[in-house]
N, C-alpha and C positions, 0 to 999 in steps of 0.2 A: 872397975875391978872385975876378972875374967874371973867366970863360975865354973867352977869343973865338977864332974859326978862319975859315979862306975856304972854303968847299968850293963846287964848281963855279961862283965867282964871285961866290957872295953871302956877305955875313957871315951869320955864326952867333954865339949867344952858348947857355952852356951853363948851365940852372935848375941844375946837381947831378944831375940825375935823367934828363935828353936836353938835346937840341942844336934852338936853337930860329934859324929866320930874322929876323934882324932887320927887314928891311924887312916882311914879316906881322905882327909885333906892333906896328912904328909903324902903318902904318895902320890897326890894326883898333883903336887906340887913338884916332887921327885922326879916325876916323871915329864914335867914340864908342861901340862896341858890338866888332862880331866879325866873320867873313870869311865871308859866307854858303857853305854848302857848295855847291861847280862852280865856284865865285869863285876868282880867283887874282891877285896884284899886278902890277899893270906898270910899270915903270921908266919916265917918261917920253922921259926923254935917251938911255935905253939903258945907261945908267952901273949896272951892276948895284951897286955898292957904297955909290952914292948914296940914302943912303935916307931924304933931307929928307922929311916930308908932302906937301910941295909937288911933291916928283917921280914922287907913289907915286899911281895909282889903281887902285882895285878894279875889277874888268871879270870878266864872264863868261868862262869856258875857252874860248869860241867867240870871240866878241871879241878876245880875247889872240891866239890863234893868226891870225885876219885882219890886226890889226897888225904882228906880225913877218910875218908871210909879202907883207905890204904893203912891208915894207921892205927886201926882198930882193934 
C-alpha cells in the first residue's frame, strides 16, 4: 500500500526506504529522463499540489527564484 503525506505543501509519496516529491518525479518522467542538478520544478498556477505535467516545468534555481519573487 503507497503512503502519501503533504509536507510544506507538496505531496510526497513514500518508495519504503524515503519520501519522495511527487511533482519531481512527474516531471522528470514528462520530460523523459531526470532533473538536471541546479534544476528545480515550478508549479505553473502556483497550486503546489497540482502536479498535471502540464503545470510542472523544469527551470533553473535562478529562474525559479525570478518568478516567484516576480510575483510578489
Amino acid at each position: 500500500m503507497a503512503k502519501f503525506r503533504i509536507n510544506n505543501g507538496y505531496k510526497q509519496y513514500s518508495t519504503g526506504n524515503s519520501w519522495q516529491y511527487t511533482h519531481r518525479t512527474v516531471a522528470a518522467k514528462a520530460s523523459g529522463g531526470t532533473i538536471p542538478k541546479g534544476y528545480e520544478v515550478h508549479h505553473k498556477n502556483c497550486v503546489k499540489t497540482d502536479n498535471r505535467p502540464s503545470n510542472l516545468a523544469i527551470v533553473s534555481k535562478e529562474t525559479h527564484h525570478q518568478i516567484h519573487n516576480k510575483n510578489k
